[in-house]
Structure formats: structure tokens, C-alpha cells
matplotlib code that plots the C-alpha trace (Angstrom):
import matplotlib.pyplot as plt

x = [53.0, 55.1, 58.2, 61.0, 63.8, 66.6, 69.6, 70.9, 73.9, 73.9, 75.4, 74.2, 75.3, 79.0, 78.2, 78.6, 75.6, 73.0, 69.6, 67.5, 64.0, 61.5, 57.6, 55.6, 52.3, 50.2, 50.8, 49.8, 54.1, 54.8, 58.2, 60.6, 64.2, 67.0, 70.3, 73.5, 76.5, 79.6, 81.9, 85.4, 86.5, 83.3, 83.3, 80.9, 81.8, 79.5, 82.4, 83.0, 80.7, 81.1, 83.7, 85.1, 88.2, 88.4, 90.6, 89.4, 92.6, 94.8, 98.4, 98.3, 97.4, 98.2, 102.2, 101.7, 101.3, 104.9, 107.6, 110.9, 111.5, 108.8, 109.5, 113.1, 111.8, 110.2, 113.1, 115.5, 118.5, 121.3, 124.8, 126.3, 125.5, 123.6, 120.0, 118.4, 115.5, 113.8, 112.2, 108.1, 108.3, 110.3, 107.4, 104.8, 106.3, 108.0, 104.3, 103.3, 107.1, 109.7, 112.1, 111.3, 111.4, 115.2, 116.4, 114.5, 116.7, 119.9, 119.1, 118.3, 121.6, 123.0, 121.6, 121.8, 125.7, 127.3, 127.8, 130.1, 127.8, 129.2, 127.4, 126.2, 124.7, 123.1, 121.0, 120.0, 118.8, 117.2, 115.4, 114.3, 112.4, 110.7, 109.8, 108.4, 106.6, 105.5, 106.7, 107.4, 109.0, 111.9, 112.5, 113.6, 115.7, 117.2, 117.7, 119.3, 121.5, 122.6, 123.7, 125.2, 127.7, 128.2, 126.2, 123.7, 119.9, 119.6, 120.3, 118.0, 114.9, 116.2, 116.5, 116.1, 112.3, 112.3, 113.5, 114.0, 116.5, 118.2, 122.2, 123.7, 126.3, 123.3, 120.9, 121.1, 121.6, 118.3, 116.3, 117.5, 116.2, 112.8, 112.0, 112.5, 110.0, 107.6, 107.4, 110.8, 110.5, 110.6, 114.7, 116.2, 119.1, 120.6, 120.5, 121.7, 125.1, 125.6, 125.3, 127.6, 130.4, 130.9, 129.9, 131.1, 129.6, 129.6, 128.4, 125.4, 124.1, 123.8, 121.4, 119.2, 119.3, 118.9, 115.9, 114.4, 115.0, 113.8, 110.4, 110.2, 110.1, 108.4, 106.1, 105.8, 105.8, 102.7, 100.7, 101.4, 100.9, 104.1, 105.0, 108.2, 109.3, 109.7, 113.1, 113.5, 115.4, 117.1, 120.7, 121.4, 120.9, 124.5, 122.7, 123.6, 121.6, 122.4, 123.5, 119.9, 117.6, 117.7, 117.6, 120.3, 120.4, 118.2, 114.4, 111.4, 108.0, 105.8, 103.5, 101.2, 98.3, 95.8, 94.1, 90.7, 87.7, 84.4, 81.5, 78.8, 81.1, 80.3, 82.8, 83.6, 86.4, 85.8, 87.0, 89.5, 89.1, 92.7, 93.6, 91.9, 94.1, 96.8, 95.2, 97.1, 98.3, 99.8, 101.5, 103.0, 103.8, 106.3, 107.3, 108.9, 110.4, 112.0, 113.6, 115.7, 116.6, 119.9, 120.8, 122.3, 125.7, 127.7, 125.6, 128.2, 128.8, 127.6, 131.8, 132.2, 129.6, 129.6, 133.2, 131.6, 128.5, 128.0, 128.7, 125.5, 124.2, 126.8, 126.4, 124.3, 124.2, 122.2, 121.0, 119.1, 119.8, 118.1, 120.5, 124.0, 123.4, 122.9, 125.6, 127.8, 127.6, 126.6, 127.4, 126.9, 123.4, 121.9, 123.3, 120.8, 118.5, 118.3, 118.7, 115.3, 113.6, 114.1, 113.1, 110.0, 109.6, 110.6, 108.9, 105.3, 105.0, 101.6, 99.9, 102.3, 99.5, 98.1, 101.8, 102.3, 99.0, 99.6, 103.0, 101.7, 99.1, 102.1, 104.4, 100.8, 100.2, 103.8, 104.7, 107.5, 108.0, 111.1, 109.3, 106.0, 107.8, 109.3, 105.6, 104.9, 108.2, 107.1, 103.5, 104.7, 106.9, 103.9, 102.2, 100.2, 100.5, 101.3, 97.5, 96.4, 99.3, 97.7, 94.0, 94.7, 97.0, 94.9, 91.9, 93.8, 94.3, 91.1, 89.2, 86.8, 88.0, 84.5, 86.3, 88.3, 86.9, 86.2, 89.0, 91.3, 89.6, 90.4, 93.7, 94.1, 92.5, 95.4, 98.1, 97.3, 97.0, 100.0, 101.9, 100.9, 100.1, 101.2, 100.5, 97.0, 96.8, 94.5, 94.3, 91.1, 93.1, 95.2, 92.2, 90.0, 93.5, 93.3, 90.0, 90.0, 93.1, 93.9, 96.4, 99.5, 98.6, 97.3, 101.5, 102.6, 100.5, 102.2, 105.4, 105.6, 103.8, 106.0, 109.0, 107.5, 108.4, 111.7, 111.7, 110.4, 112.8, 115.9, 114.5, 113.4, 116.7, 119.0, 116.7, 117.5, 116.6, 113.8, 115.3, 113.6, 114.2, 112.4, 115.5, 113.8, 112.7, 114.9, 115.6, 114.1, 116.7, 118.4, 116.6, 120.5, 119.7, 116.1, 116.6, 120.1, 119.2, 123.2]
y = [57.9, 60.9, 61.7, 64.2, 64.6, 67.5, 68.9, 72.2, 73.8, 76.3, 77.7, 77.8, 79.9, 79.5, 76.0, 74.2, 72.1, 70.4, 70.4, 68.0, 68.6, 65.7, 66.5, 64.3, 64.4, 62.4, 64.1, 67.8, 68.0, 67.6, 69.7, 67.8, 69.6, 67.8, 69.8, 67.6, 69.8, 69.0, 69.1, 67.7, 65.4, 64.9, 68.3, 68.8, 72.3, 73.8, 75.1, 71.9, 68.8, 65.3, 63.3, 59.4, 61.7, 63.2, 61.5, 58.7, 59.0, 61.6, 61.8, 62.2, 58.9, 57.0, 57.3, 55.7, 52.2, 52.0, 51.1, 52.6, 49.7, 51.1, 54.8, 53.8, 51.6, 55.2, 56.8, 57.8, 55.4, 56.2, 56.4, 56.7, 56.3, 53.7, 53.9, 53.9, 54.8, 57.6, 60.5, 61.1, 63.7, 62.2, 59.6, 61.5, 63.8, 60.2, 59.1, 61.9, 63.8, 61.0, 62.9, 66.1, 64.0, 63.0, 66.6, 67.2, 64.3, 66.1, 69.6, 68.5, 66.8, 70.3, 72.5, 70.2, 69.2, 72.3, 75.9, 78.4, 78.3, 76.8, 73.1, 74.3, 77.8, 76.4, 73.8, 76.3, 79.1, 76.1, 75.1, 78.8, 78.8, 75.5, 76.5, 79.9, 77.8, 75.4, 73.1, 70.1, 67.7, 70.5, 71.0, 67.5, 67.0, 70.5, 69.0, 66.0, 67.4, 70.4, 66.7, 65.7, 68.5, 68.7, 71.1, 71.0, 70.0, 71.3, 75.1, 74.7, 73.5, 75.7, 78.6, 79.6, 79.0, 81.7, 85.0, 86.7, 84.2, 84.2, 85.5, 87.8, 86.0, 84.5, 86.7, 88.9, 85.6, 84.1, 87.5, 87.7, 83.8, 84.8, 88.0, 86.1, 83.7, 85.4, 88.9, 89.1, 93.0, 94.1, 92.9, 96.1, 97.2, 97.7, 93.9, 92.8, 95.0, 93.7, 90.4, 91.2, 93.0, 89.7, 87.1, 88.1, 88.5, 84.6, 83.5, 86.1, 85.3, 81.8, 82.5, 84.0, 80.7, 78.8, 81.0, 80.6, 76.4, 76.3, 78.1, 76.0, 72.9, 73.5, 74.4, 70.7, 69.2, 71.1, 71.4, 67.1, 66.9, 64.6, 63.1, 62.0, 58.5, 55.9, 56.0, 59.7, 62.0, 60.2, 61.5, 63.4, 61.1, 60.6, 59.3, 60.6, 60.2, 59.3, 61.6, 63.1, 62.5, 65.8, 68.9, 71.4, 72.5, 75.9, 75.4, 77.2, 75.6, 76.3, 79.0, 76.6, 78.7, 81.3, 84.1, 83.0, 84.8, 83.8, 86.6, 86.9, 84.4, 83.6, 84.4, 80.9, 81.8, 83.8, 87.4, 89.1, 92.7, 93.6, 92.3, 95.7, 98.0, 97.8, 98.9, 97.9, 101.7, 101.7, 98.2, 99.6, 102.7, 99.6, 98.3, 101.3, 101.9, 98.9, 99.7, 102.3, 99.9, 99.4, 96.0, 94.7, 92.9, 94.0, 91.8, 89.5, 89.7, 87.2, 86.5, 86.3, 83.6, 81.2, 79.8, 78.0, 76.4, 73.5, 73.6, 73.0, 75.8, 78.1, 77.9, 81.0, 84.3, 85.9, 89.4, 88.1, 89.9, 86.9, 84.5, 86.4, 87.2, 83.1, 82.0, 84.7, 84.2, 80.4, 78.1, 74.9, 76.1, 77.8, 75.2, 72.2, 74.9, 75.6, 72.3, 71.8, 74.0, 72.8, 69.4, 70.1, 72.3, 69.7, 66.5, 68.7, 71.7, 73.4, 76.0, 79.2, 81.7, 80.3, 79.7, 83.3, 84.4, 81.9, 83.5, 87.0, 86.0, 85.2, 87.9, 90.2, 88.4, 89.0, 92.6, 91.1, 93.6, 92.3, 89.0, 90.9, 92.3, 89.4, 87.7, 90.9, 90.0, 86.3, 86.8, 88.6, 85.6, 83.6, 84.9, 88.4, 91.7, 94.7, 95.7, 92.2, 91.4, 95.0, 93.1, 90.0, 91.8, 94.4, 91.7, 90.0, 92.4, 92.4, 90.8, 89.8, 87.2, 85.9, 87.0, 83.7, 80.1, 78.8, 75.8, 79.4, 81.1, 78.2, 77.5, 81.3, 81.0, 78.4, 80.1, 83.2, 80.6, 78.6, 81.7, 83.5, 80.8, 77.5, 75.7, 76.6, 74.4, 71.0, 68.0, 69.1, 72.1, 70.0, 67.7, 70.5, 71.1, 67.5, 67.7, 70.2, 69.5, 65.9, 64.3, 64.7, 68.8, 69.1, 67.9, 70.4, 73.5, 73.0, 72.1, 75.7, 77.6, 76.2, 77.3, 80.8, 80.9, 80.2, 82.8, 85.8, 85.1, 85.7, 88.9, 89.8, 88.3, 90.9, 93.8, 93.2, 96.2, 95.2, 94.9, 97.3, 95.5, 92.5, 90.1, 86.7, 88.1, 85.9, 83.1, 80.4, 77.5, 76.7, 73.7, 72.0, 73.0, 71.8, 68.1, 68.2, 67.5, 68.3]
z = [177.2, 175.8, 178.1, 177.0, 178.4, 177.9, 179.9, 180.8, 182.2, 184.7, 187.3, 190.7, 193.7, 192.1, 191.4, 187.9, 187.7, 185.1, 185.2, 183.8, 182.9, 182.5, 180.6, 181.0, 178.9, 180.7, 184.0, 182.5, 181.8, 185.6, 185.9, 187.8, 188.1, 189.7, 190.8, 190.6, 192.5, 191.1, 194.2, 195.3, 193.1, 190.8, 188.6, 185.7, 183.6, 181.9, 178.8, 178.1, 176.7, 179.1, 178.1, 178.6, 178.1, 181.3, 184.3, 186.4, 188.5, 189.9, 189.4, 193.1, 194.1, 190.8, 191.9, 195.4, 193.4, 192.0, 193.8, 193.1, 190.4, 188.5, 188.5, 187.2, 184.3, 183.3, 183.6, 180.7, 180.9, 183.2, 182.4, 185.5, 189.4, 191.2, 191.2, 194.3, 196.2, 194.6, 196.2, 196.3, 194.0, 191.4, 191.6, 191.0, 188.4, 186.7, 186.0, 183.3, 182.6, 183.2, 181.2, 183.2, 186.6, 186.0, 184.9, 188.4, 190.4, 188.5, 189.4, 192.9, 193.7, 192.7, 195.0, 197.9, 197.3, 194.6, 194.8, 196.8, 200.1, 202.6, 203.5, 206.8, 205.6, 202.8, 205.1, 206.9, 204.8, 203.1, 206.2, 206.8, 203.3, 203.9, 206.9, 205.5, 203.1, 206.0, 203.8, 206.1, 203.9, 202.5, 206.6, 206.8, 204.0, 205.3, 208.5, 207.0, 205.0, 208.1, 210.1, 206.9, 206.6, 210.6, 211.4, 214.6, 214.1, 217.7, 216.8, 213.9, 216.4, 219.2, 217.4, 213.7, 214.2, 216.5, 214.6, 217.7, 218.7, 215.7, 216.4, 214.7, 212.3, 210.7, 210.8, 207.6, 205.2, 207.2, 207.1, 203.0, 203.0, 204.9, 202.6, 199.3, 200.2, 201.2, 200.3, 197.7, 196.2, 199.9, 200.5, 200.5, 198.4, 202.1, 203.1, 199.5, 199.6, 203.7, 202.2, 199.1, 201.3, 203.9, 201.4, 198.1, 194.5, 194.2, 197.7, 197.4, 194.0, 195.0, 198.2, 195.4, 193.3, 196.5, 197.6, 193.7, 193.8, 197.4, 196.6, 193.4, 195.0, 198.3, 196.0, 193.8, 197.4, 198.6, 195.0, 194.7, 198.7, 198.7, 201.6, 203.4, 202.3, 204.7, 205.1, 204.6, 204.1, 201.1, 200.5, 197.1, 194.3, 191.9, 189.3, 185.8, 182.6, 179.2, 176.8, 174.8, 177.9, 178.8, 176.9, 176.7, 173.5, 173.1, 172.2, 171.7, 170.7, 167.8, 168.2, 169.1, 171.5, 170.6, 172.4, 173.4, 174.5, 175.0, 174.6, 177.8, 179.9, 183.2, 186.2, 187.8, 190.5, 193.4, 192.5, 194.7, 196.0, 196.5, 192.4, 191.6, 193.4, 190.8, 187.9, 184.7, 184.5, 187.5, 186.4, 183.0, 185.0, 187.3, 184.3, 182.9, 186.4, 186.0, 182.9, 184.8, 187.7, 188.9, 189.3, 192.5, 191.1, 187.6, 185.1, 182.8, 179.4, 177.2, 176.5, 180.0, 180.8, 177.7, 178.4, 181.7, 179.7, 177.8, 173.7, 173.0, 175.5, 174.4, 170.9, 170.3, 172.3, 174.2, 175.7, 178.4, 181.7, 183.8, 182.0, 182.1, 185.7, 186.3, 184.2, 185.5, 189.4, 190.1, 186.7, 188.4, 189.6, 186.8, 184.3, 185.7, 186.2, 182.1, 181.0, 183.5, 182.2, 178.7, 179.2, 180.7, 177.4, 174.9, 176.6, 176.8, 174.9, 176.3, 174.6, 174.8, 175.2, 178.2, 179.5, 179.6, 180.7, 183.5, 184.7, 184.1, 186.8, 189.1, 188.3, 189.3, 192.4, 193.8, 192.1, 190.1, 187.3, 185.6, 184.4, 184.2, 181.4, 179.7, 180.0, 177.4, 175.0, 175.5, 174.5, 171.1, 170.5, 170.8, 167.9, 169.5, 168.6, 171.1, 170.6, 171.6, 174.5, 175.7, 175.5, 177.5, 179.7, 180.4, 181.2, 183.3, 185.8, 186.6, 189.0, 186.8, 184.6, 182.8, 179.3, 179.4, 179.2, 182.5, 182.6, 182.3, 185.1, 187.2, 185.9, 187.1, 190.8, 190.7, 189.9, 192.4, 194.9, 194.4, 194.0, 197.2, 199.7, 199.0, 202.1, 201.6, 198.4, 198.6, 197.0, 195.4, 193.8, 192.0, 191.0, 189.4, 187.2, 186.0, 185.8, 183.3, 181.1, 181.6, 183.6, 181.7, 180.8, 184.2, 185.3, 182.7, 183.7, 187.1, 187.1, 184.8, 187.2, 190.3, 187.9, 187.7, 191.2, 190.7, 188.0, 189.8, 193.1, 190.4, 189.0, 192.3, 194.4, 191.4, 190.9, 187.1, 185.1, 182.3, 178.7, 176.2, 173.3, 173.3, 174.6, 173.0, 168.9, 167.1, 170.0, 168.0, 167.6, 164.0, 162.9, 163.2, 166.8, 167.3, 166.5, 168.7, 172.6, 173.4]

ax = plt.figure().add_subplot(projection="3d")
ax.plot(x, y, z, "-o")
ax.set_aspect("equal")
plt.show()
């Protein structure tokens, strides 16, 4: 008897499925078609051929098997401080970006214990992001650390949950907190200078780096769905790292990325209706508007600033508005901040392209038009020319995104998600990531687009004006530079 077999992709009420069609001869080629639904965690695409290469386990169960023992044998070496029990995140991070996960356990030691807020404030205004977020985990540790510096839990649970209740020696710093979570380019110039004239310059420019960290990592919380450890909260970690772990010299990648398109693609997200009511007019129109902004504190020099950095940090100048205003006003914040960022970038450099097509997605989805912009500079950096940076940008501000491969479109969806509504994330969210980059670029893909958060709440917090010139042509390290980590 003659039997053939052969398989199709399709999709299927917004479904990636395969079909399988079985002739047999002998039975006058009976038809038999079988639908496989690739839901939750099972996910077949039809881009991409089946692979033995695709995860069999998730980053967000994979970490719950270590114990803190583990995690640290991952962990650069350290140099100074005792280790002890490490926080969820740091686990789960640890197990694809160690490097990455102790320039994370530095840079949160910062903002819970350094700046010029006072203890009590900070805890607070921390809490009143988290809480935003309904991020439960970050209200905790807020709690914790409001006891910590002698402040009263009570107040917090009596009263900053309730807005109305909220009194008035608080209530601007809160209300500042509560906009730049959730709806940032709506503080008003107004609020800013009420909190500049009884704060200061210094005080005020570090509720906007405590409102950019606070929205970064309530967002790694929810995206991972961390939870509390056992014997949460954990007290800042004082663990220091050996010299070279982290990154703090400057760094760029390769251009390593490409513009990809894929003729007659299918859509494979759900499009939303309000992503059309910008039209990418009307968003170059903002950017040039932003060009004429006035920003909300004096920016620094680049003379001013690099006296308080690092040598290896201050080696080269820069133009960057983002980056004076940072170093300027809050040092000890934005320093960990950088040298972050720059790990992340050195220990997994991800294709550039997508990078900036991924925070161009976010800077759409919450109006920011200062990093809108630098997405733009960024994009010519990586290799396209205004004519193309016009193309992608131009199709990504549409609804309709079938241009790009599908593991884009999704990686999109993602970002929009993530960036507007974080508690609504799932597990299944971060799945389909992994699912369709791989465990370690799945970590990658979202640790930068939680930094993107942290990005846009700067731009946003300051009202920077948007550079003309293009800020990072010529940023590329010296290659004395690129193989120093210091």
C-alpha cells in the first residue's frame, strides 16, 4: 500500500498550527487533516523550521533549583562584602547573565541605601511606584527598608494607598512618584519647579532616577514573576565585585543586526486600534517639538560632570544630554546605573537593529519623544541609513506589523505590553520570548526592554530637549578602550 505523507504550516483563527495530510491509495487517497494548536507553553511557528534547539525549560522555573550557594558559584568573584542570601531576581537573572546579575545586586544596594533623599522619603515614593505597578514584591522591600530608616509602616498601609488621604507635606513628591509611573509626559512643568524650589536641584533629580530604577525593576519582578524569598525582605546586599567583572569602560557592539523584511507576511499579534492614532507624521512632528524643549534643570557640562566619574568612564567626552543631566545631579546613582547597562551590553551583545526597533516600540507606546529620537541616531549607528531608519520606523507605527518576521511581531506585542501594563504580564509571555530566541537571548531581549523603562522616565522625569546632531556618531570605544573593562 502507497501512503504519503507531508506537512503544512498555517495559521488558524490566529493560531500557528501544522497540518498534516495523509493519501492513502488504497482508500481512493482518504484525506485525513489533523490540527495541532500550539498553545501555552508548546508553540510551533510557522517562520521558523522545528528545532532540538529550542528550550525545554524556562528561565523561570530553572532558577528555583539553586540555592544561594549556587547562584554565587555563578557569580563573578567578590572582592569585598559577605555573601549572603541572594534575592529572587538576582537568581533568575544569575542563570543566563551572571555578570549582568551582580552589576544588578550593586546597582540595587545604591538606590535603596545612596543618594540625597532622605531614607524615609525614598521608601516611600518607592512604595508608591510599586504599588502603581502592583508590583507586590517592590512594596515589601519598600516597606522594609521605610522600618529600616525609622519610618512608620503604619502610615504607609493607612494612608499612601489612599491618594485622598495623602497629607500635604508629602503629597507633591508622591503625586510626581504616581505620574512617572504611570503616565510620565503628563507631570507638569508646574509640579517639577514645586518640587525643585522645597527640594533642591539635587533632591529632585534623584526622585527621577528613583522613579526610572523603580519602574525598571518592578518590571524584572513582574516579566520573571519573582517572588518574595522566604525570609524576605533581604537587606541591601554590601557585596563588592572584583575589579573587570563589570563594565565601566565605554562600549558599543559591532554592528551586528540587519533590517529584515519578509514579503506577504502574515500578522501574528493582535493589532491595536489606538497604535494608529499617532501616525508617524504626527510623531516626527513631536520629535522636532522636542528639539525646542526646555529642560527642567540647567544641564551640566561635560567639565562639570567627569571630575565625579570613574577614569575609565571619564576618559572620553560626551554630548549626551541624558548622560550630563545623570552625572550632573545624582553621581552615585547614575554611575551603577552606566556601568549596568554596559555589562548587560558586553556579556550579550543582541542584534542592534532589533534592540532599537524594540525601544522605539516603547518610546511609541508611552509618547516619549526624547529617546524616540535617540532610537533614530541609534539606528544609524547600527548600520541604516535615514531612508531605511524612515522604513522601519515608519512600519512600525503601524498596527499592522506582518512586514517583520513573526518571532519580531511577538517580540513587539511584548514590549507594548511590558511597557504599558506590566502587571498584566504572564508567565506564558515570557515563555513565547524564550520560545522564540532561546533562553539566554530571550534574558537579554528583556532585561533591555525593562531598561527602556528606565530610559524613557529620565527623558520624561527632565523634559530634555532632543539633540540634533546625532549625539552617539563617533561613540565607538578606541580599541585601547574596548578590551579595558575599568
Amino acid at each position: 500500500m502507497s501512503v504519503k505523507l507531508s506537512v503544512e504550516r498555517r495559521e488558524w483563527k490566529g493560531l500557528n498550527t501544522l497540518w498534516f495530510r495523509l493519501e492513502c491509495e488504497s482508500f481512493t487517497k482518504l484525506l485525513l487533516t489533523i490540527v495541532i494548536c500550539c498553545m501555552s507553553t508548546i508553540q510551533i511557528r510557522a517562520d521558523e523550521p522545528l528545532s532540538d534547539a529550542q528550550p525545554t525549560t524556562s528561565v523561570l522555573n530553572d532558577w528555583k533549583r539553586l540555592s544561594d550557594a549556587d547562584v554565587w558559584s555563578l557569580l563573578p568573584e567578590v572582592a569585598s562584602g559577605e555573601k549572603t542570601a541572594l534575592p529572587n531576581w538576582a537568581k533568575a537573572v544569575a542563570t543566563q547573565l551572571p555578570r549582568t546579575a551582580a552589576a544588578m545586586i550593586e546597582l540595587d544596594a545604591a538606590f535603596r541605601t545612596l543618594g540625597p533623599l532622605d531614607p524615609v522619603l525614598r521608601a516611600k515614593l518607592r512604595w508608591i511606584i510599586a504599588h502603581a505597578n502592583q508590583c507586590r514584591y517592590s512594596e515589601a522591600y519598600a516597606l522594609a527598608d521605610l522600618r529600616r530608616a525609622g519610618g512608620e509602616t503604619s502610615y504607609v498601609e493607612a494612608v499612601l494607598a489612599d491618594k485622598n488621604s495623602w497629607p500635604a507635606s508629602d503629597a507633591d513628591a508622591l503625586e510626581f512618584a504616581r505620574l512617572q509611573t504611570l503616565a510620565a509626559p503628563t507631570t507638569t512643568d508646574e509640579l517639577f519647579q514645586k518640587l525643585r524650589d522645597r527640594y533642591g536641584d539635587r533632591q529632585v533629580a534623584a526622585m527621577v532616577l528613583l522613579t526610572a530604577y523603580g519602574n525598571f525593576q518592578d518590571r524584572m519582578l513582574l516579566g520573571l514573576s519573582i517572588p518574595l524569598e522566604e525570609r524576605a525582605p533581604l537587606e541591601p546586599s554590601r557585596v563588592k565585585f572584583v575589579a573587570g567583572a563589570l563594565q565601566v569602560a565605554p562600549l558599543l557592539p559591532p554592528e551586528n543586526g540587519a533590517a529584515i523584511y519578509q514579503a506577504n507576511g502574515q500578522a501574528v499579534t493582535t493589532r491595536d486600534q489606538e497604535w494608529n492614532s499617532i501616525s508617524y507624521d504626527q510623531l516626527q512632528a513631536r520629535l522636532e517639538k522636542q528639539r525646542a524643549r526646555q529642560p527642567r534643570l540647567p544641564i551640566p557640562t561635560w567639565d562639570e560632570v567627569k571630575g565625579a566619574l570613574p577614569t575609565a568612564m571619564g576618559a572620553r567626552p560626551t554630548a549626551i544630554r541624558w548622560s550630563l543631566m545623570n552625572y550632573g545631579y545624582a553621581p552615585e546613582l547614575a554611575i551603577p546605573w552606566t556601568i549596568a547597562t554596559r555589562t548587560h551590553w558586553a556579556e550579550h551583545p543582541s542584534d542592534r537593529v532589533l534592540e532599537e526597533s524594540l525601544f522605539w516600540i516603547q518610546t511609541r507606546a508611552i509618547e516619549c519623544n526624547y529617546c524616540m529620537g535617540h532610537c533614530e541616531m541609534l539606528l544609524e549607528v547600527a548600520g541604516l541609513d535615514k531612508p531605511a531608519i524612515a522604513k522601519r520606523t515608519r512600519l512600525l507605527a503601524e498596527s499592522d506589523w506582518a512586514s517583520f518576521p513573526a518571532a519580531e511581531q511577538r517580540a513587539y506585542a511584548f514590549a507594548r505590553k511590558l511597557s504599558r501594563k506590566p502587571s498584566g504580564l504572564t508567565p506564558a509571555d515570557y515563555q513565547t520570548l524564550e520560545s522564540d530566541f532561546g533562553n539566554q537571548q530571550a534574558m537579554s531581549i528583556f532585561w533591555w526592554l525593562c531598561r527602556g523603562l528606565y530610559m524613557t522616565r529620565i527623558s520624561d522625569g527632565f523634559q530634555l530637549p532632543l539633540e540634533r546632531e546625532n549625539v552617539f556618531g563617533g561613540h565607538a570605544p578606541t580599541p585601547a578602550e574596548a578590551n579595558s573593562k575599568n
